[in-house]
N, C-alpha and C positions, 0 to 999 in steps of 0.2 A: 688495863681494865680486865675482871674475870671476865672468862667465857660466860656467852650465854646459853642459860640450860639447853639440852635437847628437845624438849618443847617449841621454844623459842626459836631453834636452828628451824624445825620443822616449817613451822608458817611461813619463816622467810624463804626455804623452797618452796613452798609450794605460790609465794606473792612471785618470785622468781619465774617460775611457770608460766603465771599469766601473763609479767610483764614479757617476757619472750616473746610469745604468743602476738600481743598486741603491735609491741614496737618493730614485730616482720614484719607487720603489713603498714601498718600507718604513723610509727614514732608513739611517742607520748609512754612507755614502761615507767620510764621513770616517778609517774604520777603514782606508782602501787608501789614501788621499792622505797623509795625514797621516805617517806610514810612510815613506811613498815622497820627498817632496818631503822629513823628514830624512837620507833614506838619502841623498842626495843633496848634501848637504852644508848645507844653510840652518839659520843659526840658529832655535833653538827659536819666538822671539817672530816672527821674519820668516816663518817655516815656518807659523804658525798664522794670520799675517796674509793670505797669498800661498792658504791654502786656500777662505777664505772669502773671497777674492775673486773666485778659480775656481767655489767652488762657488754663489756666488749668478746664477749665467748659469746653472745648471743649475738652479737652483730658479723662475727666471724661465719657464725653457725648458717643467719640469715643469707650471708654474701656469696656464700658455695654454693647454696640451697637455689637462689636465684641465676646463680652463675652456673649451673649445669641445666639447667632447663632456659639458656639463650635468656633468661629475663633481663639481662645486662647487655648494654651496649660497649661492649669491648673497647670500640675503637677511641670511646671518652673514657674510657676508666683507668687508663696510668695517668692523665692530667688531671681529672677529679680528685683523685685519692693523692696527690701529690699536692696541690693545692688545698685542698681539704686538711691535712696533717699539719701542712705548716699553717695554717691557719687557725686550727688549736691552739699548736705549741704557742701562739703569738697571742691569743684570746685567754690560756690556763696564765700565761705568764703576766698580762696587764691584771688580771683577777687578784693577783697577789699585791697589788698598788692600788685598784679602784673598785669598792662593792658595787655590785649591778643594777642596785633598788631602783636606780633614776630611771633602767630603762623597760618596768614594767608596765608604766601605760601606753608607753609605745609599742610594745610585744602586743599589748594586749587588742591593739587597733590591728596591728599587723594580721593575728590570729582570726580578728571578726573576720577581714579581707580574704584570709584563707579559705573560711569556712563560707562566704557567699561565691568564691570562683569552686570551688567543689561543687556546692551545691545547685549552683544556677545550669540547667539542664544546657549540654553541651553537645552539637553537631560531629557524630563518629570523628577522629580525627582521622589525618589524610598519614601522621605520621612525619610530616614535612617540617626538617626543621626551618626557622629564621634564617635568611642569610646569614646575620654576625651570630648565630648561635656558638657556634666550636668558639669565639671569639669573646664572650661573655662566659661559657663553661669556666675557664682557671675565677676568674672574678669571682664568681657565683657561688664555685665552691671554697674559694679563703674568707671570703665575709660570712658562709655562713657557718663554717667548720671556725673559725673563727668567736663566731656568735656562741655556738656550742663550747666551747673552750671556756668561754667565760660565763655564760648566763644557761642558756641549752633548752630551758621550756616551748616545744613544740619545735624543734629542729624539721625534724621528720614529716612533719605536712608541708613547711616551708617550701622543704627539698622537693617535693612532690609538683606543688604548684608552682615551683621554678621550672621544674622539666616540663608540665603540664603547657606551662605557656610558652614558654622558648622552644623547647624541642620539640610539640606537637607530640608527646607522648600519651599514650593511654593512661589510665591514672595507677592500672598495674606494671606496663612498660618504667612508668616515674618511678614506683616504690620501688620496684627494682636498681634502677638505677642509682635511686636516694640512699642504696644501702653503699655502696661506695665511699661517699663522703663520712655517712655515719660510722662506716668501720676504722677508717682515717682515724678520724676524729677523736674516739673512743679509744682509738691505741697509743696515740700524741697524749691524751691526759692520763692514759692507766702507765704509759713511760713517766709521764711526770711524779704523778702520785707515790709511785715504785721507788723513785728514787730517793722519795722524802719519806718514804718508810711507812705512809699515811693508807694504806690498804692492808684493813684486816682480813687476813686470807684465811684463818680459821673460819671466819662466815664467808668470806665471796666465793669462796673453791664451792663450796657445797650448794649455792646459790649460781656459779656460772655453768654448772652443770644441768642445772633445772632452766634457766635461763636460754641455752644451748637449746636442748629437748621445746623448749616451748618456740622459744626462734624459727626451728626446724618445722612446728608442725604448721605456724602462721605463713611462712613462706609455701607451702604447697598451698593452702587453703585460698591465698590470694593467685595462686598463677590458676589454681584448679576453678575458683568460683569468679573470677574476672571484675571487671570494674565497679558494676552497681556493689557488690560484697564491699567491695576496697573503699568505695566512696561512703557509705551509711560507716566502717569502722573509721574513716577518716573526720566524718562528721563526730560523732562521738568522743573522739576524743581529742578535736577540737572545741568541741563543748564545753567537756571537762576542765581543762584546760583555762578555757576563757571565765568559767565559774568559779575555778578555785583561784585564779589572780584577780578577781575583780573582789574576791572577799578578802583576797591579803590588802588590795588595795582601800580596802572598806573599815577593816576593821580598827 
Protein backbone atom coordinates (compact mmCIF):
# COMPACT_ATOMS: atom_id res chain seq x y z
CA UNK A 1 0.00 0.00 0.00
CA UNK A 2 1.39 3.86 -0.54
CA UNK A 3 2.49 5.55 2.23
CA UNK A 4 0.38 7.71 3.91
CA UNK A 5 0.89 11.53 3.35
CA UNK A 6 2.69 13.49 6.07
CA UNK A 7 -0.53 14.96 7.23
CA UNK A 8 -1.85 11.80 7.94
CA UNK A 9 1.50 10.48 9.66
CA UNK A 10 1.10 13.63 11.89
CA UNK A 11 -2.46 12.86 13.65
CA UNK A 12 -1.50 9.52 14.12
CA UNK A 13 1.36 10.86 16.39
CA UNK A 14 -0.09 12.99 17.79
CA UNK A 15 -3.65 10.10 18.60
CA UNK A 16 -0.29 7.99 19.49
CA UNK A 17 0.38 10.62 22.26
CA UNK A 18 -2.73 10.46 23.84
CA UNK A 19 -3.22 6.77 23.67
CA UNK A 20 0.19 6.63 25.74
CA UNK A 21 -0.85 9.02 27.93
CA UNK A 22 -4.10 7.12 28.71
CA UNK A 23 -3.10 3.37 28.53
CA UNK A 24 -0.07 4.35 31.65
CA UNK A 25 -2.52 4.94 33.85
CA UNK A 26 -5.79 2.86 33.09
CA UNK A 27 -5.53 0.65 29.69
CA UNK A 28 -8.09 1.26 26.99
CA UNK A 29 -5.18 3.57 24.01
CA UNK A 30 -6.24 1.33 21.86
CA UNK A 31 -9.81 3.05 21.77
CA UNK A 32 -7.82 6.39 19.92
CA UNK A 33 -5.29 4.33 17.68
CA UNK A 34 -7.08 1.88 16.46
CA UNK A 35 -9.72 4.31 15.03
CA UNK A 36 -7.44 6.48 13.79
CA UNK A 37 -4.66 4.27 12.07
CA UNK A 38 -8.36 2.81 10.18
CA UNK A 39 -9.47 6.15 9.34
CA UNK A 40 -6.47 6.36 7.68
CA UNK A 41 -6.75 3.88 5.37
CA UNK A 42 -4.89 0.37 6.69
CA UNK A 43 -6.41 -2.68 6.40
CA UNK A 44 -8.22 -4.08 9.22
CA UNK A 45 -5.46 -7.16 9.84
CA UNK A 46 -2.36 -4.43 9.08
CA UNK A 47 -4.35 -1.70 11.20
CA UNK A 48 -4.38 -4.16 14.28
CA UNK A 49 -0.86 -5.41 13.58
CA UNK A 50 0.84 -1.59 13.05
CA UNK A 51 -1.11 -0.86 16.69
CA UNK A 52 0.52 -3.21 18.69
CA UNK A 53 3.58 -2.62 17.61
CA UNK A 54 3.34 1.14 18.35
CA UNK A 55 1.86 0.45 21.38
CA UNK A 56 4.27 -2.00 22.97
CA UNK A 57 7.14 1.20 23.05
CA UNK A 58 4.53 2.53 25.12
CA UNK A 59 4.05 -0.27 27.50
CA UNK A 60 7.93 -0.56 27.63
CA UNK A 61 8.14 3.20 28.24
CA UNK A 62 5.10 2.87 30.89
CA UNK A 63 6.97 -0.42 32.72
CA UNK A 64 10.48 1.57 33.58
CA UNK A 65 8.52 4.54 34.31
CA UNK A 66 6.57 2.58 37.11
CA UNK A 67 9.46 0.25 37.76
CA UNK A 68 11.87 3.08 39.02
CA UNK A 69 9.66 4.84 41.27
CA UNK A 70 8.86 1.06 43.30
CA UNK A 71 5.38 1.21 41.58
CA UNK A 72 5.95 -2.57 40.77
CA UNK A 73 5.93 -5.33 42.96
CA UNK A 74 9.11 -6.94 41.99
CA UNK A 75 8.68 -10.07 43.69
CA UNK A 76 5.40 -10.96 41.14
CA UNK A 77 6.78 -9.76 38.15
CA UNK A 78 9.21 -12.54 36.49
CA UNK A 79 5.76 -14.88 37.09
CA UNK A 80 3.28 -12.21 35.76
CA UNK A 81 5.14 -11.39 32.71
CA UNK A 82 6.02 -14.91 32.15
CA UNK A 83 2.58 -16.08 32.22
CA UNK A 84 1.34 -13.09 30.66
CA UNK A 85 3.44 -13.74 27.26
CA UNK A 86 2.69 -17.18 26.99
CA UNK A 87 -0.57 -16.45 27.25
CA UNK A 88 -0.76 -14.16 24.39
CA UNK A 89 1.26 -16.25 22.24
CA UNK A 90 -1.64 -18.94 22.96
CA UNK A 91 -4.75 -16.09 22.67
CA UNK A 92 -2.74 -14.42 19.11
CA UNK A 93 -2.52 -17.91 17.91
CA UNK A 94 -6.29 -19.41 18.72
CA UNK A 95 -7.27 -15.64 16.97
CA UNK A 96 -5.95 -17.18 13.72
CA UNK A 97 -8.67 -20.26 13.97
CA UNK A 98 -11.67 -18.42 16.01
CA UNK A 99 -13.04 -14.62 15.47
CA UNK A 100 -13.78 -13.09 19.02
CA UNK A 101 -17.43 -11.60 18.06
CA UNK A 102 -19.12 -14.23 20.53
CA UNK A 103 -17.33 -12.89 23.28
CA UNK A 104 -18.43 -9.32 23.30
CA UNK A 105 -21.43 -9.37 25.55
CA UNK A 106 -19.57 -11.09 27.83
CA UNK A 107 -16.65 -8.47 27.76
CA UNK A 108 -19.20 -6.17 27.90
CA UNK A 109 -20.89 -7.39 31.37
CA UNK A 110 -17.27 -8.11 32.51
CA UNK A 111 -16.42 -4.33 31.86
CA UNK A 112 -19.87 -2.96 33.65
CA UNK A 113 -18.45 -5.12 36.74
CA UNK A 114 -15.26 -3.40 36.44
CA UNK A 115 -16.48 -0.27 36.44
CA UNK A 116 -19.02 -0.62 39.65
CA UNK A 117 -15.88 -2.35 41.76
CA UNK A 118 -13.80 0.94 40.72
CA UNK A 119 -16.36 3.09 41.42
CA UNK A 120 -18.07 1.75 44.56
CA UNK A 121 -16.22 3.82 47.39
CA UNK A 122 -13.55 1.56 48.91
CA UNK A 123 -12.20 1.33 52.62
CA UNK A 124 -7.98 2.58 52.40
CA UNK A 125 -6.62 -0.81 51.61
CA UNK A 126 -4.32 -2.53 54.23
CA UNK A 127 -2.24 -3.66 51.25
CA UNK A 128 -2.66 -7.44 52.46
CA UNK A 129 -2.74 -9.76 49.93
CA UNK A 130 -5.25 -13.11 49.95
CA UNK A 131 -3.76 -16.11 51.24
CA UNK A 132 -3.82 -18.11 47.61
CA UNK A 133 -3.01 -14.77 46.03
CA UNK A 134 0.84 -15.51 44.59
CA UNK A 135 -1.15 -18.78 43.73
CA UNK A 136 -3.84 -17.43 41.46
CA UNK A 137 -1.04 -14.40 40.20
CA UNK A 138 0.34 -17.19 37.04
CA UNK A 139 -3.67 -18.02 36.34
CA UNK A 140 -4.66 -14.55 36.32
CA UNK A 141 -2.01 -13.37 34.23
CA UNK A 142 -2.40 -16.35 31.21
CA UNK A 143 -6.17 -15.75 30.94
CA UNK A 144 -5.90 -12.46 30.86
CA UNK A 145 -2.64 -11.93 28.72
CA UNK A 146 -4.23 -14.55 26.99
CA UNK A 147 -7.63 -12.65 26.57
CA UNK A 148 -5.32 -9.74 25.20
CA UNK A 149 -3.72 -11.98 22.64
CA UNK A 150 -7.02 -12.61 21.13
CA UNK A 151 -9.71 -10.11 21.76
CA UNK A 152 -7.78 -7.12 24.17
CA UNK A 153 -10.75 -4.53 24.62
CA UNK A 154 -10.20 -3.20 28.29
CA UNK A 155 -7.28 -5.47 29.40
CA UNK A 156 -5.99 -2.86 31.37
CA UNK A 157 -8.77 -2.14 33.97
CA UNK A 158 -9.32 -5.91 34.09
CA UNK A 159 -5.77 -6.15 35.40
CA UNK A 160 -6.28 -3.54 37.79
CA UNK A 161 -9.30 -4.81 39.56
CA UNK A 162 -7.66 -8.19 39.54
CA UNK A 163 -4.75 -6.77 41.61
CA UNK A 164 -7.41 -4.46 43.23
CA UNK A 165 -9.12 -7.47 44.75
CA UNK A 166 -6.55 -10.27 45.21
CA UNK A 167 -3.60 -8.32 46.04
CA UNK A 168 -5.27 -5.53 48.28
CA UNK A 169 -3.46 -3.07 45.96
CA UNK A 170 -4.19 0.69 45.63
CA UNK A 171 -5.68 1.12 42.30
CA UNK A 172 -2.27 3.01 41.60
CA UNK A 173 0.02 0.17 43.27
CA UNK A 174 -2.66 -2.22 40.39
CA UNK A 175 -1.90 -0.02 37.38
CA UNK A 176 1.39 -0.40 38.25
CA UNK A 177 1.60 -3.78 38.49
CA UNK A 178 -0.97 -4.20 35.49
CA UNK A 179 1.73 -2.85 33.28
CA UNK A 180 3.71 -6.13 33.49
CA UNK A 181 1.31 -8.38 32.05
CA UNK A 182 0.47 -5.70 29.50
CA UNK A 183 4.11 -5.44 28.35
CA UNK A 184 4.14 -9.36 28.16
CA UNK A 185 1.43 -9.34 26.31
CA UNK A 186 2.13 -6.58 23.84
CA UNK A 187 5.69 -8.11 23.00
CA UNK A 188 4.22 -11.97 22.39
CA UNK A 189 1.85 -10.30 19.71
CA UNK A 190 4.29 -7.55 18.19
CA UNK A 191 6.87 -11.17 17.89
CA UNK A 192 3.96 -12.70 16.33
CA UNK A 193 2.90 -9.91 13.93
CA UNK A 194 6.91 -9.36 13.18
CA UNK A 195 7.22 -12.52 11.96
CA UNK A 196 4.24 -12.34 9.42
CA UNK A 197 5.56 -9.25 8.22
CA UNK A 198 1.89 -7.64 9.16
CA UNK A 199 3.46 -4.44 11.00
CA UNK A 200 3.71 -1.29 9.03
CA UNK A 201 6.82 0.22 10.62
CA UNK A 202 6.72 3.24 8.26
CA UNK A 203 3.67 4.33 10.59
CA UNK A 204 4.28 2.48 13.99
CA UNK A 205 8.19 3.74 14.32
CA UNK A 206 6.90 7.39 14.27
CA UNK A 207 3.70 6.48 16.22
CA UNK A 208 5.74 4.28 19.02
CA UNK A 209 7.85 7.16 19.61
CA UNK A 210 4.91 9.48 20.50
CA UNK A 211 3.27 6.47 22.20
CA UNK A 212 6.61 6.28 24.41
CA UNK A 213 6.60 10.02 25.30
CA UNK A 214 2.86 10.02 26.16
CA UNK A 215 3.33 6.46 28.32
CA UNK A 216 6.10 8.37 30.11
CA UNK A 217 4.11 11.33 31.07
CA UNK A 218 0.72 9.19 32.28
CA UNK A 219 2.85 7.04 34.42
CA UNK A 220 4.25 9.89 36.44
CA UNK A 221 0.86 11.57 36.46
CA UNK A 222 -0.63 8.40 38.14
CA UNK A 223 2.17 7.75 40.81
CA UNK A 224 2.35 11.72 41.31
CA UNK A 225 -1.79 12.39 41.51
CA UNK A 226 -2.52 8.84 43.33
CA UNK A 227 -5.78 7.03 43.34
CA UNK A 228 -8.94 9.30 43.07
CA UNK A 229 -6.86 10.56 39.41
CA UNK A 230 -6.38 6.80 38.53
CA UNK A 231 -10.00 5.83 39.50
CA UNK A 232 -12.12 8.91 37.47
CA UNK A 233 -9.41 7.92 34.31
CA UNK A 234 -10.26 4.25 35.04
CA UNK A 235 -13.87 5.15 34.92
CA UNK A 236 -13.82 6.88 31.75
CA UNK A 237 -12.42 4.73 29.93
CA UNK A 238 -14.33 2.02 31.01
CA UNK A 239 -17.17 4.09 29.86
CA UNK A 240 -15.93 4.37 26.74
CA UNK A 241 -15.36 1.13 26.35
CA UNK A 242 -18.80 -0.19 27.38
CA UNK A 243 -20.43 2.55 24.98
CA UNK A 244 -18.69 1.78 21.95
CA UNK A 245 -19.28 -2.38 22.31
CA UNK A 246 -22.69 -2.08 23.28
CA UNK A 247 -23.22 0.12 19.82
CA UNK A 248 -21.11 -2.63 17.74
CA UNK A 249 -23.40 -4.87 19.63
CA UNK A 250 -26.59 -2.54 18.49
CA UNK A 251 -25.96 -1.81 15.40
Amino acid sequence: MPPPELWTIALLVLAAFGAGLVDAIAGGGGLVTVPALLAAGLPVPIALATNKGQASFGSISSFFSFWSRKGIDRARAPLAFVCGFVGSLAGAQVLLLVKPEPLKPVVLVLLLVAAGIVAYPRKPTTGEAKPWAMLALGPIAFVLGFYDGFFGPGVGSMLIVAFVLVFGDTLTRASGNAKVVNLASNLAALLLFSIKGAVLWRVAAPMAAANAAGAFVGARLAVKRGDGFVRVVVLCVVSALVLKMAYDLLR
